[in-house]
N, C-alpha and C positions, 0 to 999 in steps of 0.2 A: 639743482645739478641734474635730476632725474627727472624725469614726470615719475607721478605715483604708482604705474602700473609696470613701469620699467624699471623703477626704482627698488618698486615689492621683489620684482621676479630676481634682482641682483641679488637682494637681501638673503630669499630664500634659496636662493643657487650659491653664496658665501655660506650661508648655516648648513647647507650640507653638506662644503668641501669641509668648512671646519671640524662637523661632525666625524668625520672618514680620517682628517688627521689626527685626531685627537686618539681615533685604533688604529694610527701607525700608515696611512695610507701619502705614501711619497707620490703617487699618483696623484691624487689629492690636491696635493700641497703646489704641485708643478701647476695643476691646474687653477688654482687659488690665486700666485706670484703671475701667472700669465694671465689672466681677466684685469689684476692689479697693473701690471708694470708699467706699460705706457701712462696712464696716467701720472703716477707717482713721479716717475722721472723727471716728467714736465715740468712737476709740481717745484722739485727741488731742482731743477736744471734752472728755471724761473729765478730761484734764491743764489743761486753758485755761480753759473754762470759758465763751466768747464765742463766740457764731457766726461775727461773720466774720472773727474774727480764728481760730479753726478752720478755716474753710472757705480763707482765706490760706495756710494752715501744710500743708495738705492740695494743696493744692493745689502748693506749694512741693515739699512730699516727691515727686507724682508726676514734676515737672517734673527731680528731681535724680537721679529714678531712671532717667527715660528716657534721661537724659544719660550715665548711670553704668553703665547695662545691658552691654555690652562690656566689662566688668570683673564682673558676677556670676557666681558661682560656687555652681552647686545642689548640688556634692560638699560645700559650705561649709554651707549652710542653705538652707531653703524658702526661695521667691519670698515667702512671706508674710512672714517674720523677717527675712528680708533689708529688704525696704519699711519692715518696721516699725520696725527696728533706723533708718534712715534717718529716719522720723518724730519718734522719740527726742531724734534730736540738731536737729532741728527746732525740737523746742519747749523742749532746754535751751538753744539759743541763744537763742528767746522768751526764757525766764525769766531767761538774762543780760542781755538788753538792758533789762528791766523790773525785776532782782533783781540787781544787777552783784558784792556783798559774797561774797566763794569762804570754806567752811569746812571746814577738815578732822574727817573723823572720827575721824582719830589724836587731837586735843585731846579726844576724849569721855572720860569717867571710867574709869582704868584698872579693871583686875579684873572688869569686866561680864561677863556671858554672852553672845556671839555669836551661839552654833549653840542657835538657837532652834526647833523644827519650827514647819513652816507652821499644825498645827492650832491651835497658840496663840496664832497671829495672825488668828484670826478675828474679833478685833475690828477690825482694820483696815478693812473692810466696813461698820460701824454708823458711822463715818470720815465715809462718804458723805454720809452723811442731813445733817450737817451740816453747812452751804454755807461760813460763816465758816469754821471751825475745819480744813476741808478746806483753804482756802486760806492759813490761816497753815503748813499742814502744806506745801503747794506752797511755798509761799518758805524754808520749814527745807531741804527737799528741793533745793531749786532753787541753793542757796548749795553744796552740796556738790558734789566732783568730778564730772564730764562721764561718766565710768564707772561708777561709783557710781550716779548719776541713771538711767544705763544701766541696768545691773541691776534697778533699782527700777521702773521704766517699764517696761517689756518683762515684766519676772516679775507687777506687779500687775495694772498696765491692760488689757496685753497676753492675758495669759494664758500667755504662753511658759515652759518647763521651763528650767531651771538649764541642763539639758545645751543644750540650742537655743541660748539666749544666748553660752554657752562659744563653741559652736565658732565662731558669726556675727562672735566677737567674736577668734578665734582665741587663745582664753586658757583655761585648766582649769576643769573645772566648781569646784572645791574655791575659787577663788579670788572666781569669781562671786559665790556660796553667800555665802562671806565678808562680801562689798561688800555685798549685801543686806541681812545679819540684824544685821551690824554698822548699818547705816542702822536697819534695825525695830527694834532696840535701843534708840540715840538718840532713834529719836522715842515710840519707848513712855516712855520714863523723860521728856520733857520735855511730853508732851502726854496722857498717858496719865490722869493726873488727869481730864480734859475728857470722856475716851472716858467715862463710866461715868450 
C-alpha cells in the first residue's frame, strides 16, 4: 500500500495525531479524519455502492474510532488496518440490516479446493466492471459470517496482507487465509459462469 519510508512517515504522523487526541486535541483529531478520509470512503463506497449512504458509513467508522482510540493498539496493527478493520464491520452491519439471511460456508460442497493462490483470482477484478453482478456478489458475501466478510473486505477492497488482518483480528494468518479462499471458492463455483 505504502513504500516503507512513506509508510513509516504516515505511521509516525498517525501516532502523534493520536498522541494529541488522546489530551483532548480536536485539532488533532480533524487532522487524523482528514489524512484518513479519502481513502476510507473509497474503501466502503467500493462495498455500498451509494454516496450517501458511503459517506454515512464513513463517517460512522471515524466517529467509532474516535470513541474507541483508548483501546488501539499499534503493537496490534497500523492506525490504517485498525480504521479499516472498523469500516468492515460497518458495512457488514449495512448489509445486515438490508441482507438479514446468515450462510454458512461449511454448507459449501465438500472436497473443494480452498488454498487457492491469489494469482488465480484475478478475475475477481473484471467482477468490478459489472455493477449488477457485483452486487448480487455483495449479497452472497453479505449473508456469510461477520469474519469471514472480514477477511474478504480488508484482503480485497482494502488491500490488506493476510498477515495485517491476523494480527488486527488477533487470530493466525493460516486461519484468515482459510475464510478467504474458502469464501473465493464459493463464489467462483456459483458466479463464476457470469465472470467470463
Amino acid at each position: 500500500m505504502f513504500g516503507s519510508a512513506s509508510g513509516a512517515r504516515r505511521r509516525d504522523r498517525d501516532a502523534a495525531w493520536i498522541r494529541r487526541i488522546l489530551h483532548g486535541s480536536e485539532r488533532a483529531a480533524d487532522a487524523l479524519v482528514r489524512e484518513h478520509y479519502d481513502g476510507l470512503f473509497a474503501f466502503v463506497y467500493r462495498q455500498v455502492g451509494d454516496r450517501e449512504e458511503t459517506m454515512n458509513l464513513t463517517q460512522e467508522t471515524f466517529i467509532a474510532a474516535l470513541k474507541s482510540l483508548p483501546s488501539y493498539d499499534p503493537d496490534r496493527a497500523s492506525f490504517t488496518t485498525w480504521l479499516y478493520r472498523i469500516a468492515a464491520y460497518k458495512v457488514i452491519d449495512f448489509r445486515r440490516r438490508t441482507n438479514p439471511e446468515a450462510v454458512s460456508l461449511d454448507s459449501a460442497e465438500d472436497g473443494a479446493s480452498w488454498d487457492v493462490p491469489d494469482e488465480r483470482l484475478a478475475d475477481t477484478a473484471e467482477l468490478v466492471a459489472n455493477r449488477e453482478l457485483l452486487g448480487r456478489i455483495e449479497e452472497r458475501v453479505a449473508a456469510c459470517d461477520p469474519a469471514v466478510q472480514e477477511a474478504f473486505r480488508l484482503h480485497l477492497y482494502a488491500g490488506q496482507g493476510f498477515a495485517q488482518i491476523a494480527a488486527a483480528a488477533g487470530e493466525s494468518e493460516s486461519t484468515v487465509k482459510a475464510r478467504y479462499y474458502r469464501l473465493m471458492a464459493m463464489l467462483r463455483k456459483e458466479f463464476g459462469d457470469e465472470t467470463h
